[in-house]
py3Dmol code that shows the C-alpha trace and the ligand (Angstrom):
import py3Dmol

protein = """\
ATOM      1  CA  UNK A   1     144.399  18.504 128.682  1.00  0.00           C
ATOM      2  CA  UNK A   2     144.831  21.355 126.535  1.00  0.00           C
ATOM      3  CA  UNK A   3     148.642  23.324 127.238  1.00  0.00           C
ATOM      4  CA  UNK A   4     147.856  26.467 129.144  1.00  0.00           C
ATOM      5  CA  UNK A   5     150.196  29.522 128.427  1.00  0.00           C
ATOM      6  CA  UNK A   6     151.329  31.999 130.873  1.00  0.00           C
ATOM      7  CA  UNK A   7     153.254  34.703 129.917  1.00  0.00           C
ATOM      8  CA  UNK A   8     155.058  37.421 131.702  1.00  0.00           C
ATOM      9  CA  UNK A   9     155.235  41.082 130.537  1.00  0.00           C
ATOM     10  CA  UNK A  10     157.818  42.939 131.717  1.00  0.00           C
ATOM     11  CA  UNK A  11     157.637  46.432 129.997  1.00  0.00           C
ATOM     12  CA  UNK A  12     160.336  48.722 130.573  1.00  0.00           C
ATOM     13  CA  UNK A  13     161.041  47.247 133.970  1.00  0.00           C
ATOM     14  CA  UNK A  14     163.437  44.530 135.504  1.00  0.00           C
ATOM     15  CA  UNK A  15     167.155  45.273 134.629  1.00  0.00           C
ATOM     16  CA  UNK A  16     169.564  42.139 133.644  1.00  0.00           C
ATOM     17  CA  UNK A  17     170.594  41.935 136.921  1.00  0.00           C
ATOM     18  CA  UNK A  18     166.798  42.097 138.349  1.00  0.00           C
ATOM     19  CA  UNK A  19     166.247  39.602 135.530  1.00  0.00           C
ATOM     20  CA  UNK A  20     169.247  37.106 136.616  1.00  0.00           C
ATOM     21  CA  UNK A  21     167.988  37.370 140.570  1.00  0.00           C
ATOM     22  CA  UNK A  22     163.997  36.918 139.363  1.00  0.00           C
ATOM     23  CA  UNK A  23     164.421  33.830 137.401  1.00  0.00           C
ATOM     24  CA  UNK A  24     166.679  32.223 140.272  1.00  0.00           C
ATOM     25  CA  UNK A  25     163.926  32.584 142.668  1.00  0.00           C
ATOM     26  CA  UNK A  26     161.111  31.938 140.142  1.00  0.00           C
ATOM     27  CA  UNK A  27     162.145  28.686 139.162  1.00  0.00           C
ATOM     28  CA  UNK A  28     162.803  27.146 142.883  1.00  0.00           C
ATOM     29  CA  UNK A  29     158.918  27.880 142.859  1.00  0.00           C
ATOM     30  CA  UNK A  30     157.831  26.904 139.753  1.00  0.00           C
ATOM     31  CA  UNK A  31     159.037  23.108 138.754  1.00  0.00           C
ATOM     32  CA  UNK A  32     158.181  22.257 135.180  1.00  0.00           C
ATOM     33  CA  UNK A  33     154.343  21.435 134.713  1.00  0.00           C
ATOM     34  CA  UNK A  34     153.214  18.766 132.212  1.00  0.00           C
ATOM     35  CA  UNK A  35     150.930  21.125 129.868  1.00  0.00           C
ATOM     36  CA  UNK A  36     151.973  24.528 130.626  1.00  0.00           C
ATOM     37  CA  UNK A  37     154.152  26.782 128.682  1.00  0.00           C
ATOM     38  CA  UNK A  38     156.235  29.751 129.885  1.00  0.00           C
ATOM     39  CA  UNK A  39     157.028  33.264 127.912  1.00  0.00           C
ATOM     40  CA  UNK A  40     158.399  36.018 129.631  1.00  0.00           C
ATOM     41  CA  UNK A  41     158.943  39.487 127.386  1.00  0.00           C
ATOM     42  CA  UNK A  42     161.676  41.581 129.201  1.00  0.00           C
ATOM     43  CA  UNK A  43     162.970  44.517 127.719  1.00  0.00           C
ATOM     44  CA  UNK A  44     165.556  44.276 125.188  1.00  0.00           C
ATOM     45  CA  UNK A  45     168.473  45.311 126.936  1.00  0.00           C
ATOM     46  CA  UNK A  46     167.623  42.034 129.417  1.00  0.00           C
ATOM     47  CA  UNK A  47     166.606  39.571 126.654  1.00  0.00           C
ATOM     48  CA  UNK A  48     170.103  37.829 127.078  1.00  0.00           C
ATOM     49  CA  UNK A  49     170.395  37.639 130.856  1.00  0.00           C
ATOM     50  CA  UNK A  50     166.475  36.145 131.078  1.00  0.00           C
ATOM     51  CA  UNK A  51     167.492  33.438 127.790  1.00  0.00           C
ATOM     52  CA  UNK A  52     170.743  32.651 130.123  1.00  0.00           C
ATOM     53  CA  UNK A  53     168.595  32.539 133.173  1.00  0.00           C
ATOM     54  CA  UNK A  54     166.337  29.910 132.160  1.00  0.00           C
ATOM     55  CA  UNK A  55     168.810  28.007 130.599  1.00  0.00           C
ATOM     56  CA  UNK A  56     167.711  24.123 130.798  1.00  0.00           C
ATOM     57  CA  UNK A  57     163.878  24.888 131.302  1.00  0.00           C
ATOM     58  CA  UNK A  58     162.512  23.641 128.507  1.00  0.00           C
ATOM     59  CA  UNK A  59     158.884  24.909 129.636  1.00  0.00           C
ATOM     60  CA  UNK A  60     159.920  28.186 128.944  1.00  0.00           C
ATOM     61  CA  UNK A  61     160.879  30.979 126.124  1.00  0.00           C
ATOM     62  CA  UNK A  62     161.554  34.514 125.840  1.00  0.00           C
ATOM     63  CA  UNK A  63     160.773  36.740 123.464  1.00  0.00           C
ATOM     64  CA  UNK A  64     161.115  40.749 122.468  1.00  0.00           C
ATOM     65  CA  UNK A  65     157.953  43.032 123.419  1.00  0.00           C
ATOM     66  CA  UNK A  66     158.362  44.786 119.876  1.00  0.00           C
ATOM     67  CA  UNK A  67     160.316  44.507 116.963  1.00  0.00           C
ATOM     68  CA  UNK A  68     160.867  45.812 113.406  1.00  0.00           C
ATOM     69  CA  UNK A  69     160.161  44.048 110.351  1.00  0.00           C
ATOM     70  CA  UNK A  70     163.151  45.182 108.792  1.00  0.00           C
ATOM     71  CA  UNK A  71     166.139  42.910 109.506  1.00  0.00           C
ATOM     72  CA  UNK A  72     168.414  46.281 110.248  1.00  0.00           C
ATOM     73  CA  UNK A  73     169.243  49.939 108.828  1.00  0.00           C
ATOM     74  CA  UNK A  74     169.059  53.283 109.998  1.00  0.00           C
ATOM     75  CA  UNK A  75     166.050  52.792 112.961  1.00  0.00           C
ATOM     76  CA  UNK A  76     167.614  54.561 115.804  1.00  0.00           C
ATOM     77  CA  UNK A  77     165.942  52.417 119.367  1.00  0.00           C
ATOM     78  CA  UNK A  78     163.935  49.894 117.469  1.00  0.00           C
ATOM     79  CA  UNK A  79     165.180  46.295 117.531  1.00  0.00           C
ATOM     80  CA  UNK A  80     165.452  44.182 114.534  1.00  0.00           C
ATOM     81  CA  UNK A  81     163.843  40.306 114.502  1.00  0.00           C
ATOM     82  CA  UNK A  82     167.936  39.221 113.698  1.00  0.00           C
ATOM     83  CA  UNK A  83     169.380  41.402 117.048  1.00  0.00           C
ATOM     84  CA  UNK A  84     166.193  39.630 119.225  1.00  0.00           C
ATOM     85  CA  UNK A  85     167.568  35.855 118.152  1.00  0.00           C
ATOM     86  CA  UNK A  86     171.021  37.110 118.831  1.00  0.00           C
ATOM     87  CA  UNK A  87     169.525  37.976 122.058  1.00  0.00           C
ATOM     88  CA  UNK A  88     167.791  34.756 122.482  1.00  0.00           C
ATOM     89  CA  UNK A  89     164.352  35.535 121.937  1.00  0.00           C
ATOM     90  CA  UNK A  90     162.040  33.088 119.718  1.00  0.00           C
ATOM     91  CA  UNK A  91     159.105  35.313 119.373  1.00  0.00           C
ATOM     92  CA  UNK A  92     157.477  38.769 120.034  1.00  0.00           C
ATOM     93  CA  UNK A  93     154.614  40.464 121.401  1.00  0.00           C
ATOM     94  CA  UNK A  94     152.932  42.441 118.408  1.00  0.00           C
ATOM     95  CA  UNK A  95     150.884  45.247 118.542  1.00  0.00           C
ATOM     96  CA  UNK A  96     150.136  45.031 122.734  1.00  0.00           C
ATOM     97  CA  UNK A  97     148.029  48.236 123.617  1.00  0.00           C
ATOM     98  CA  UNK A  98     150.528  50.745 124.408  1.00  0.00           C
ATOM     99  CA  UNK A  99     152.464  50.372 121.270  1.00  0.00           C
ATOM    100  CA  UNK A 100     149.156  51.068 119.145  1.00  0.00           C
ATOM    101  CA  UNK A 101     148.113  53.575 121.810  1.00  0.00           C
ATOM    102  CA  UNK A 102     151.161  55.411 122.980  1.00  0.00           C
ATOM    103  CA  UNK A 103     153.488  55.187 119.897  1.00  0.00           C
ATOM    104  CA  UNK A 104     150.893  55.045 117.145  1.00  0.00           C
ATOM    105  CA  UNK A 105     151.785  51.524 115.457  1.00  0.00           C
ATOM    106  CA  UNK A 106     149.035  51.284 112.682  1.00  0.00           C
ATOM    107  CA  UNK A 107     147.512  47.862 112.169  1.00  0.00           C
ATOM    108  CA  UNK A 108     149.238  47.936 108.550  1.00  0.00           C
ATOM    109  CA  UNK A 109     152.640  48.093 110.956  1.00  0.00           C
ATOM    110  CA  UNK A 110     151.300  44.796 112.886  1.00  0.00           C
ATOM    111  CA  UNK A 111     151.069  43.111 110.336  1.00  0.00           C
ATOM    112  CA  UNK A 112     154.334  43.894 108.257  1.00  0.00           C
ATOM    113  CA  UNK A 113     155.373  42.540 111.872  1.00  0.00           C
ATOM    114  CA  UNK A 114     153.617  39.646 111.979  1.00  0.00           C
ATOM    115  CA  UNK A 115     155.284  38.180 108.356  1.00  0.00           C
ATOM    116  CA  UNK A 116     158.393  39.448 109.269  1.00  0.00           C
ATOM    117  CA  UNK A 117     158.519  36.756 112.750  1.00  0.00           C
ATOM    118  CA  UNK A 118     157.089  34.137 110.433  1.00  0.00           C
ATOM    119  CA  UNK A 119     159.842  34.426 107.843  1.00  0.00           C
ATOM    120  CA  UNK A 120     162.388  34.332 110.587  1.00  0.00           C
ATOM    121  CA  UNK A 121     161.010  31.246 112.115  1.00  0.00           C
ATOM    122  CA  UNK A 122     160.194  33.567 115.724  1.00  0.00           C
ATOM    123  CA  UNK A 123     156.688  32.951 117.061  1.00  0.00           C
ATOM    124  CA  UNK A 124     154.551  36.259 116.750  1.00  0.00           C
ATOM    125  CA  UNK A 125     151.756  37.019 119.930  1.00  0.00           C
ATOM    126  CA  UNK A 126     149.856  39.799 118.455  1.00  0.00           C
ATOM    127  CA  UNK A 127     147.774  41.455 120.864  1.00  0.00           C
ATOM    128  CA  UNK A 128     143.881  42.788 120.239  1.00  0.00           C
ATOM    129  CA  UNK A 129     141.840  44.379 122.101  1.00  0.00           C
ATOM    130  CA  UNK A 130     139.612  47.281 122.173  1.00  0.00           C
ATOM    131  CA  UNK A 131     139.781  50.705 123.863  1.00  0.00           C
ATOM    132  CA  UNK A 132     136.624  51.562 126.749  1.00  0.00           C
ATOM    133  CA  UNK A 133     134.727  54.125 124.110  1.00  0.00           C
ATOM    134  CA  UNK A 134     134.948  51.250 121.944  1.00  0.00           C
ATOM    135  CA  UNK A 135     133.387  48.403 124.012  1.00  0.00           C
ATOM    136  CA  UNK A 136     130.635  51.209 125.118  1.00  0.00           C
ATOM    137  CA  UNK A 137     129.530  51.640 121.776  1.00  0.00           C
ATOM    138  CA  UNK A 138     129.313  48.133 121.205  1.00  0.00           C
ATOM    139  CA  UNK A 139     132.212  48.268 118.590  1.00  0.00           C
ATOM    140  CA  UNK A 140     134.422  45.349 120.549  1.00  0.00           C
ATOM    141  CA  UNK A 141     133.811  42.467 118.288  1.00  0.00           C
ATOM    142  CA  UNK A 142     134.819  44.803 115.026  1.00  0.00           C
ATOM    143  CA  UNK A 143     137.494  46.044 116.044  1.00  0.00           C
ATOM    144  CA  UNK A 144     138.970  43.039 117.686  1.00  0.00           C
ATOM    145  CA  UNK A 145     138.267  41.248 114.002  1.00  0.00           C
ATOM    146  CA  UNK A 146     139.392  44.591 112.261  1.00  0.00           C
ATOM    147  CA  UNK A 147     142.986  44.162 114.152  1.00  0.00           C
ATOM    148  CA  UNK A 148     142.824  40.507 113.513  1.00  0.00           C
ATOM    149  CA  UNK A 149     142.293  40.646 110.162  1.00  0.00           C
ATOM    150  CA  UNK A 150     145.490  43.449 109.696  1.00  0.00           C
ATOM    151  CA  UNK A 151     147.715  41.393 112.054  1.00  0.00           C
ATOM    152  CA  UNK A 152     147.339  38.327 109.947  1.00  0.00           C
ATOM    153  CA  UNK A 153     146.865  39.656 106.320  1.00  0.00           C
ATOM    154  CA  UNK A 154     150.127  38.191 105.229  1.00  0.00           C
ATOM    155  CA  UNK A 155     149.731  34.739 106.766  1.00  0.00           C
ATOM    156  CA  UNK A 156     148.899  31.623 105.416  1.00  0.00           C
ATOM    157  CA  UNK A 157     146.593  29.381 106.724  1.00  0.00           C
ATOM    158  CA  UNK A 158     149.286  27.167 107.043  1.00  0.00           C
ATOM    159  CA  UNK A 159     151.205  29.849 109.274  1.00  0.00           C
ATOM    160  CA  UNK A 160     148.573  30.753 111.339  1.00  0.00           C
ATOM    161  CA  UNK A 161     148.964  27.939 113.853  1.00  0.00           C
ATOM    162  CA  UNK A 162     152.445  29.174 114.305  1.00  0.00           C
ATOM    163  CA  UNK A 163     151.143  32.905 115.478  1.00  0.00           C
ATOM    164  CA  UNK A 164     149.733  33.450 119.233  1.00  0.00           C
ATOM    165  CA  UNK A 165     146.899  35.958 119.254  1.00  0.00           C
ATOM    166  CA  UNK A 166     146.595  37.409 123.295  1.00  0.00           C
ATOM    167  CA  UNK A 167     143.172  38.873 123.601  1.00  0.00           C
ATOM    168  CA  UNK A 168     143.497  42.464 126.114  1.00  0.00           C
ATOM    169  CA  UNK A 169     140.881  45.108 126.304  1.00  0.00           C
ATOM    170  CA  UNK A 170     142.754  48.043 126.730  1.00  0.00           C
ATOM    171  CA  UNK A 171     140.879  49.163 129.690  1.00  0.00           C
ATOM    172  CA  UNK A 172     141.592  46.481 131.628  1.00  0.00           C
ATOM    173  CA  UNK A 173     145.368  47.040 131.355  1.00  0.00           C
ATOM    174  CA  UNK A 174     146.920  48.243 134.261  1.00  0.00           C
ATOM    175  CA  UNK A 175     143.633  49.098 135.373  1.00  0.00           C
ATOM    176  CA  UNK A 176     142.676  46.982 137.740  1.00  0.00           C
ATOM    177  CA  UNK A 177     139.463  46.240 135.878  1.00  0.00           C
ATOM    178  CA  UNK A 178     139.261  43.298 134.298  1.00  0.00           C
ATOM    179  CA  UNK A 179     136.864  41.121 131.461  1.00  0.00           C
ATOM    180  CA  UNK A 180     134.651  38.838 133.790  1.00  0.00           C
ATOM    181  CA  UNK A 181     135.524  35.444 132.428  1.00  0.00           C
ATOM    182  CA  UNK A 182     131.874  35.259 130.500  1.00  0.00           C
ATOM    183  CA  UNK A 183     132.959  38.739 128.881  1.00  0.00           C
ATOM    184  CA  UNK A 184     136.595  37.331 127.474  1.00  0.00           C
ATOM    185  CA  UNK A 185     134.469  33.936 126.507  1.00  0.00           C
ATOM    186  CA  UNK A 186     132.382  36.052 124.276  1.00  0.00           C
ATOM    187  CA  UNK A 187     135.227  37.844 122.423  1.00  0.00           C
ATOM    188  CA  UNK A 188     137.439  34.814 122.512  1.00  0.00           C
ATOM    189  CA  UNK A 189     134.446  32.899 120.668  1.00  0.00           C
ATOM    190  CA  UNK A 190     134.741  35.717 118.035  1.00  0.00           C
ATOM    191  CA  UNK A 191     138.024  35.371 117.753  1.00  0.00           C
ATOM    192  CA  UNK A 192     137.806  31.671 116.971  1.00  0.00           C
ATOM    193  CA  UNK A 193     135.175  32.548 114.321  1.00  0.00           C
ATOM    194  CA  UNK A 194     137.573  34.458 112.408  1.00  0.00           C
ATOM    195  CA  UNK A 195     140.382  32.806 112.805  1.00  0.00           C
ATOM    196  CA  UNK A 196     138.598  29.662 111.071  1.00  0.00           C
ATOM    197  CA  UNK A 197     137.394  32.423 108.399  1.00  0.00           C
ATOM    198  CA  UNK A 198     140.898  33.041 107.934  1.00  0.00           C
ATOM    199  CA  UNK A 199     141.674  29.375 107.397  1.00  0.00           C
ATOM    200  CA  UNK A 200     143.194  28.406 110.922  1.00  0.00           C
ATOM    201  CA  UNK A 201     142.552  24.613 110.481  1.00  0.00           C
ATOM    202  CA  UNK A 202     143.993  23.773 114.254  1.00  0.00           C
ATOM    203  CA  UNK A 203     143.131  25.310 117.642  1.00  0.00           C
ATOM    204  CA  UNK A 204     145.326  28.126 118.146  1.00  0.00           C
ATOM    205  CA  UNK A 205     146.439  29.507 121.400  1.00  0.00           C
ATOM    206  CA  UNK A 206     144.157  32.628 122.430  1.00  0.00           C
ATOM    207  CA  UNK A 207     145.491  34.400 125.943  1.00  0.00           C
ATOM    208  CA  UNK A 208     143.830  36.910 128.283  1.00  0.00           C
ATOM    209  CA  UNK A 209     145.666  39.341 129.236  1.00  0.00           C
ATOM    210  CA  UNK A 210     144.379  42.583 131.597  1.00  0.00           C
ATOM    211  CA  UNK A 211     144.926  43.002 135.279  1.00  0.00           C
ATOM    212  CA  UNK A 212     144.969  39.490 136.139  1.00  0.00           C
ATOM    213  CA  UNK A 213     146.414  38.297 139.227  1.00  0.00           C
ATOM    214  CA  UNK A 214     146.698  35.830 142.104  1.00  0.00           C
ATOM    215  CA  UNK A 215     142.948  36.300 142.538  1.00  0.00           C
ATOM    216  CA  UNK A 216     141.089  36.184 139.415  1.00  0.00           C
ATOM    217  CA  UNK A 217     144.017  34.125 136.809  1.00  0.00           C
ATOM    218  CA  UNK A 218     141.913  30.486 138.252  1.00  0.00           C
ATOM    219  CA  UNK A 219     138.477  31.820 136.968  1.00  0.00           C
ATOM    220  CA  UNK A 220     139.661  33.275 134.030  1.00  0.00           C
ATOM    221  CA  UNK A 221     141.655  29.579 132.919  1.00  0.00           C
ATOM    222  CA  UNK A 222     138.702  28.104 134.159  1.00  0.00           C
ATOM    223  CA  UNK A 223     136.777  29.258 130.584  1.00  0.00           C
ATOM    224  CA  UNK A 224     137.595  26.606 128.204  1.00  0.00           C
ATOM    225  CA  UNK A 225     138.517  29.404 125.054  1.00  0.00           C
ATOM    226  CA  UNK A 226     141.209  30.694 127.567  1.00  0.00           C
ATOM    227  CA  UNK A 227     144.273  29.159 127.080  1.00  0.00           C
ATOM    228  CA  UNK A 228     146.426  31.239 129.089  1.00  0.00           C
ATOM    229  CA  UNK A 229     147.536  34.897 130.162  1.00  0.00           C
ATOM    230  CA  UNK A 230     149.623  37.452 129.274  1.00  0.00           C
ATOM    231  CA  UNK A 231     150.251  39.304 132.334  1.00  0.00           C
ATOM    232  CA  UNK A 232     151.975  43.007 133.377  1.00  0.00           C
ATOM    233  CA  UNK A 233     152.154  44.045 137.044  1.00  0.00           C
ATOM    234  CA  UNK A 234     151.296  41.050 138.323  1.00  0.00           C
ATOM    235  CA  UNK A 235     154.401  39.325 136.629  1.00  0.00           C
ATOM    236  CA  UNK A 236     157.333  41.662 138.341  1.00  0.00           C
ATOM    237  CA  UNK A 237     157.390  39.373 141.634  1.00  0.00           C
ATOM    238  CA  UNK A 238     158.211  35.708 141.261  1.00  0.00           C
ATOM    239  CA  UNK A 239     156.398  34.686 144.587  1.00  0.00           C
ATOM    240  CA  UNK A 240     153.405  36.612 143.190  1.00  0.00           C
ATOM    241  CA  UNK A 241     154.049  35.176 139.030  1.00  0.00           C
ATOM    242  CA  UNK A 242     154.820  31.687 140.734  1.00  0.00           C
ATOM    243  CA  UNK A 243     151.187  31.638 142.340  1.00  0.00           C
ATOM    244  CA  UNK A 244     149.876  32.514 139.104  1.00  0.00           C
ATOM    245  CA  UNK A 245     151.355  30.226 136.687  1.00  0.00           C
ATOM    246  CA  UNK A 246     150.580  27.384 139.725  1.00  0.00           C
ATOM    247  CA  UNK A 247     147.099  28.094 138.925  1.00  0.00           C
TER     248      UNK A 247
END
"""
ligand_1 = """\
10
LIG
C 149.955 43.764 129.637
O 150.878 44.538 129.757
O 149.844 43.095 128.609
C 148.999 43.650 130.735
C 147.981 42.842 130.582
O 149.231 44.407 131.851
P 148.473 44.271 133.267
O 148.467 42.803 133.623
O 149.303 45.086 134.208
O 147.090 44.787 133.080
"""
view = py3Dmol.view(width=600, height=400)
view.addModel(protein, "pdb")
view.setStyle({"model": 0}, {"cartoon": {"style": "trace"}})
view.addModel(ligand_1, "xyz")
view.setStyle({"model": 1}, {"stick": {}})
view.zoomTo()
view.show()
């Protein structure tokens, strides 16, 4: 069976404490799965008390929802890939929506992002997807492949199977609207496409992520070119992330 990935995004919500008292009820819910994978991306000030949290659960990881891609100077609120480790985090979301949208990070920035995780050894989910005005001029496959191609420019085929790549229109997040699972199948088959263009000799991991919850995660994971979800509002309760990742 292929491993299904379900990760958690936390934006700038949950505080350590909230983090600590999450993960202690999460886990009595969610026993290790044979197959599935767990990510959650808190924000940076409670990367340390998730990591300590889920001490011993080997199903899961954390990781930063941005970083840098330099290792540290004079960059007043960003956080470098060496102060994530330190923090326990093993990867990074890259380029989700509202870092492109709401704080103008270029594709050249992805990618400079993207290299910079590699190098380190940290596991880099970049995040694609394109905006409504996009998808209604039929644009969605180009600029999907456009942000693709930027993401990865500095990666070696051999490196590719180390990077995540998490499929989200950006009208679905937050939204309530989400891809029907036939609409995510035909941009994740694009995706696939380029990422053998691009020299991916393995299948790599490509998520869904936009509104999903309780009710729609089953016939998203259903589709055999999802292999998991990234996941916002739906992830802040661990009865309601529990059903989800129980899928
Ligand atoms: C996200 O933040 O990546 C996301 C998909 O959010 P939501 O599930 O709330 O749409």
């Amino acid at each position: 069976m292929r491993p299904l990935i379900f990760a958690a995004n936390w934006k700038m919500q949950v505080t350590p404490a909230e983090a600590r008292a999450f993960v202690a009820r999460f886990l009595e819910l969610h026993p290790p799965r044979e197959g599935r994978a767990l990510w959650f991306f808190p924000a940076a000030v409670s990367l340390e008390a998730t990591t300590t949290a889920l001490q011993g659960r080997g199903d899961t990881r954390v990781g930063a929802q941005d970083v840098h891609w330099e290792p540290k100077g004079a960059f007043t609120g960003a956080t470098s890939i060496p102060l994530a480790r330190g923090a326990g985090a093993t990867g990074a979301l890259v380029g989700h929506s509202e870092r492109r949208h709401v704080f103008g990070e270029t594709e050249a920035e992805t990618g400079r992002k993207v290299t910079a995780l590699l190098a380190a050894s940290l596991t880099p989910m970049l995040c694609v997807g394109e905006l409504l005005a996009e998808r209604e001029a039929g644009q969605t496959e180009a600029v999907v492949i456009r942000q693709l191609r930027a993401g990865l420019a500095g990666v070696s085929p051999a490196d590719l199977q180390c990077v995540v790549i998490a499929y989200e229109p950006v009208w679905a997040i937050g939204t309530g609207r989400t891809a029907t699972p036939a609409d995510a199948t035909v941009v994740h088959r694009a995706i696939r496409a380029e990422l053998a263009r691009l020299g991916a000799s393995t299948r790599m991991s490509v998520l869904y992520g936009g509104s999903v919850n309780g009710g729609n995660a089953a016939s998203l994971l259903a589709e055999v070119e999802i292999d998991g979800v990234l996941v916002g509002g739906a992830s802040l309760d661990p009865v309601g992330w529990a059903e989800i990742t129980g899928t």
